[in-house]
C-alpha positions as CSV (number, residue, x, y, z in Angstrom):
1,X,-11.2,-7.4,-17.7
2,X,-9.3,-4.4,-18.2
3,X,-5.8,-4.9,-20.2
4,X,-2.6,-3.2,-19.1
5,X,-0.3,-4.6,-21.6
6,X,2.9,-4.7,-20.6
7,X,5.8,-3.1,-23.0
8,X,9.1,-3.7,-20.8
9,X,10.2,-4.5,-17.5
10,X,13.3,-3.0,-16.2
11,X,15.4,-4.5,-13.0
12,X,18.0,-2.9,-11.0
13,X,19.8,-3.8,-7.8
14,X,22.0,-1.8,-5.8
15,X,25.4,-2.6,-3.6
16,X,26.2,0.1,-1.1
17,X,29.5,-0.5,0.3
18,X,29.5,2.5,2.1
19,X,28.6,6.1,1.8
20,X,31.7,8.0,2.5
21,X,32.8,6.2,5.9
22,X,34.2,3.1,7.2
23,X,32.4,0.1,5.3
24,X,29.9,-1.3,7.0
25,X,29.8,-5.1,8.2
26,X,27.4,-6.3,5.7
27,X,26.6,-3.9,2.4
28,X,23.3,-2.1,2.2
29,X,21.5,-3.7,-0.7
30,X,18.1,-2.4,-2.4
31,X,16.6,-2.8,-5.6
32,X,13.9,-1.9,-8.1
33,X,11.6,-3.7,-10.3
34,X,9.3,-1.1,-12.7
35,X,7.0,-2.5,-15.6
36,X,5.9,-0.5,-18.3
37,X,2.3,-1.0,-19.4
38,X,-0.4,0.5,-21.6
39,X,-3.0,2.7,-19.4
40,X,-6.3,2.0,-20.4
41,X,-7.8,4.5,-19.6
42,X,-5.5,7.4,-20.8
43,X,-7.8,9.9,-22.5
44,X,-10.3,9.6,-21.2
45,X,-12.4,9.8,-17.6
46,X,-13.5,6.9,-16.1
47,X,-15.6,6.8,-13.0
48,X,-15.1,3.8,-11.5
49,X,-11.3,2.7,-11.6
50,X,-11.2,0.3,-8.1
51,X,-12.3,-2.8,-10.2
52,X,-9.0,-2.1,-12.2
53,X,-7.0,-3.1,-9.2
54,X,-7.9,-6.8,-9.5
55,X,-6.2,-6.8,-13.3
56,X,-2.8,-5.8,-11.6
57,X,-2.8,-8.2,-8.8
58,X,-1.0,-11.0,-11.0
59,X,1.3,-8.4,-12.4
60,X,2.6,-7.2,-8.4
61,X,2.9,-11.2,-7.8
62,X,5.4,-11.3,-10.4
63,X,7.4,-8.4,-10.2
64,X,7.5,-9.1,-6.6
65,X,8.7,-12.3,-7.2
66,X,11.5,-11.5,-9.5
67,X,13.0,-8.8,-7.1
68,X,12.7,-10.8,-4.2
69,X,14.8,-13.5,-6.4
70,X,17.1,-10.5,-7.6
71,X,18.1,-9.7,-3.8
72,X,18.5,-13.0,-3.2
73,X,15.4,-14.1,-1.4
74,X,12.8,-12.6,1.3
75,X,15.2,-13.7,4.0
76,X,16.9,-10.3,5.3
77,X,14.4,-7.9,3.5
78,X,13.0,-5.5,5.8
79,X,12.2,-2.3,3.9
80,X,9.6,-1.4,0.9
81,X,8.2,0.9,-1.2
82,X,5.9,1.5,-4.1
83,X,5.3,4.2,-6.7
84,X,3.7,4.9,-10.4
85,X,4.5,7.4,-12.8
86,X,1.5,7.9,-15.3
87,X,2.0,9.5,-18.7
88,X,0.6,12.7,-19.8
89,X,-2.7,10.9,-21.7
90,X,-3.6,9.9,-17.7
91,X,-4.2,11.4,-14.8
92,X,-2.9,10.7,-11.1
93,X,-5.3,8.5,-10.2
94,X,-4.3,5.8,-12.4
95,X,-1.3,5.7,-10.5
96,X,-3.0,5.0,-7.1
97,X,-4.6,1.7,-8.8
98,X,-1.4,0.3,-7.9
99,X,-1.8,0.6,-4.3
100,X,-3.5,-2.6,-3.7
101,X,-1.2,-4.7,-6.5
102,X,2.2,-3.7,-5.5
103,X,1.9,-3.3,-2.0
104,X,0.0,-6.6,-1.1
105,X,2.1,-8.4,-3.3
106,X,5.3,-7.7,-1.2
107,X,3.1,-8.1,2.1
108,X,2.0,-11.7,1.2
109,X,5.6,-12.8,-0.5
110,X,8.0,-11.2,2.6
111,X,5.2,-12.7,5.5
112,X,4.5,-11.1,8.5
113,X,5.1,-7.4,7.7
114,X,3.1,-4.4,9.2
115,X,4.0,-1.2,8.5
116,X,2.1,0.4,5.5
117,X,4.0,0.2,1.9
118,X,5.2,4.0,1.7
119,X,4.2,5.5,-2.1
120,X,4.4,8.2,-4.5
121,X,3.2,8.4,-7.8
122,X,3.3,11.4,-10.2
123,X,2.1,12.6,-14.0
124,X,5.0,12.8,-16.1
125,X,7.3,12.3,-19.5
126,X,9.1,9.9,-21.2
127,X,12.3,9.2,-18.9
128,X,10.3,11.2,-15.5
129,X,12.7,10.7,-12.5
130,X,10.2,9.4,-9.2
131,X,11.7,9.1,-5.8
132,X,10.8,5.9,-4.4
133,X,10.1,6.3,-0.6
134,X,11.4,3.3,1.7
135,X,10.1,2.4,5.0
136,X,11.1,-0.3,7.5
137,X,8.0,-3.2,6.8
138,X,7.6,-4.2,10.3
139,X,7.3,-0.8,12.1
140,X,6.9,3.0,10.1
141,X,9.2,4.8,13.1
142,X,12.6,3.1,12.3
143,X,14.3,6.2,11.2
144,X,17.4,4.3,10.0
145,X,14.9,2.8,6.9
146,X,14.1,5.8,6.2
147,X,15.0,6.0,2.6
148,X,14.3,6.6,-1.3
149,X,15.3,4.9,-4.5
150,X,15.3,6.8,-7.6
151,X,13.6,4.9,-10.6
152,X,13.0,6.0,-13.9
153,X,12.7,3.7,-17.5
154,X,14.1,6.2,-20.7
155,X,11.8,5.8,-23.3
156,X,8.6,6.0,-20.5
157,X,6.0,6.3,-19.9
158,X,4.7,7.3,-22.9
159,X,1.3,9.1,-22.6
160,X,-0.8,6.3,-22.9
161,X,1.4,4.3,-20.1
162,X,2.3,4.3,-17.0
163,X,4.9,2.9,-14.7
164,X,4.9,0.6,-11.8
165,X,7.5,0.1,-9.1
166,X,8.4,-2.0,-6.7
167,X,11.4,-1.3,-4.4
168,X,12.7,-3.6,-1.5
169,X,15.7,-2.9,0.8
170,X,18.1,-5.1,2.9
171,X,18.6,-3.1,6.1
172,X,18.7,0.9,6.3
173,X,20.8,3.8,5.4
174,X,24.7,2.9,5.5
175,X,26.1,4.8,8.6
176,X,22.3,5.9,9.8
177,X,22.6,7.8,13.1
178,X,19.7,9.6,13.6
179,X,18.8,7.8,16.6
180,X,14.9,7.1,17.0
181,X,13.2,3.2,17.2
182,X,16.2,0.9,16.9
183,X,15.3,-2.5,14.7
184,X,16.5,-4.2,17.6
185,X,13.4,-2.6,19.5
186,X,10.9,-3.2,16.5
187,X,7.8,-5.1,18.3
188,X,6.2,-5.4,14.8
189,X,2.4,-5.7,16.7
190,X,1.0,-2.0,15.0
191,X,3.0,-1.0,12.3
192,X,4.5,1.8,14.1
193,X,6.8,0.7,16.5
C-alpha cells in the first residue's frame, strides 16, 4: 500500500456578509479543508500511479467529513471543488491522484449530487497560492456558483509533499447577477442543467 503520511491538516471557513451591497438574507458561507502529506513518489517516475488512488480514499472520507461538520452539516451545501498543489520533488500528475479521493468523497457524503467536482492542481513552493474552482453540485450551468476559494498552507508543500483540498459552499456568489440557469430551475437529471 502506498503511504502518504500526513504532516498537518489545516481548516478554514468563511462568513460573507456581503460583498459591498445590501447584506444578503442568509450569509454566503464556504470553506476549505487541505491536508499535507508526504508524496511518495516525489523523485522519481512512476508508471503506474491509478492504484495510488485507493490509499487516499479514507483520507477524502475524513476531510470530507470534518468540513461538512465545520459548515455545519450537508444540509444547505450545494457547491464543491477540489484541487492539489504538489511540491517541486513531484510532478503534476500526482496531483490528479486526488481526483477520485476528494471528489467521491463529497459525492457520497452530500447524496444525490451530479455535476462534476471542478479542479485544479499545480507544481509549486512552500506557501503556493491555488485558486480553488466552485461549481454548483447538482448542475455545472448555474452561473451564480460559479466561484473560487483561495487555499494555501505556509510552510507547504515541501518538495516531497503535496497538498490536498477540499472546498464546499453554501449557496453562490453574494449579490450574483449574471443571469443564466437559476437554482430554482436546477433539474439535477445530467449534471448540466
Amino acid at each position: 500500500m502506498t503511504d502518504f503520511r500526513l504532516r498537518k491538516t489545516c481548516l478554514v471557513v468563511e462568513t460573507i456578509a456581503h460583498d459591498g451591497g445590501p447584506p444578503p438574507a442568509e450569509p454566503h458561507r464556504r470553506g476549505a479543508i487541505l491536508v499535507v502529506v508526504a508524496n511518495p513518489f516525489a523523485g522519481r517516475f512512476e508508471l503506474e500511479l491509478q492504484p495510488a488512488m485507493e490509499a487516499l480514499k479514507p483520507l477524502g472520507l475524513s476531510m470530507a467529513e470534518e468540513l461538512i461538520a465545520a459548515l455545519g452539516g450537508a444540509a444547505g451545501i450545494d457547491a464543491y471543488g477540489k484541487g492539489a498543489i504538489v511540491g517541486a520533488a513531484g510532478e503534476l500528475e500526482h496531483g490528479a491522484l486526488w481526483h477520485v479521493p476528494g471528489g467521491y468523497a463529497m459525492r457520497a457524503l452530500l447524496g444525490e449530487t451530479r455535476a462534476i467536482v471542478p479542479s485544479a492542481k499545480k507544481v509549486g513552493p512552500m506557501g503556493a497560492t491555488l485558486d480553488v474552482p466552485i461549481g454548483h453540485a447538482n448542475a455545472a450551468y448555474v452561473r451564480s456558483h460559479f466561484d473560487a476559494m483561495t487555499v494555501s498552507v505556509p510552510d507547504g508543500p515541501r518538495p516531497d509533499e503535496i497538498v490536498f483540498a477540499l472546498v464546499m459552499a453554501r449557496g453562490g456568489r453574494v449579490h450574483a447577477r449574471m443571469g443564466g440557469l437559476e437554482v430554482w430551475q436546477v433539474k439535477g437529471e445530467d449534471g448540466l442543467r
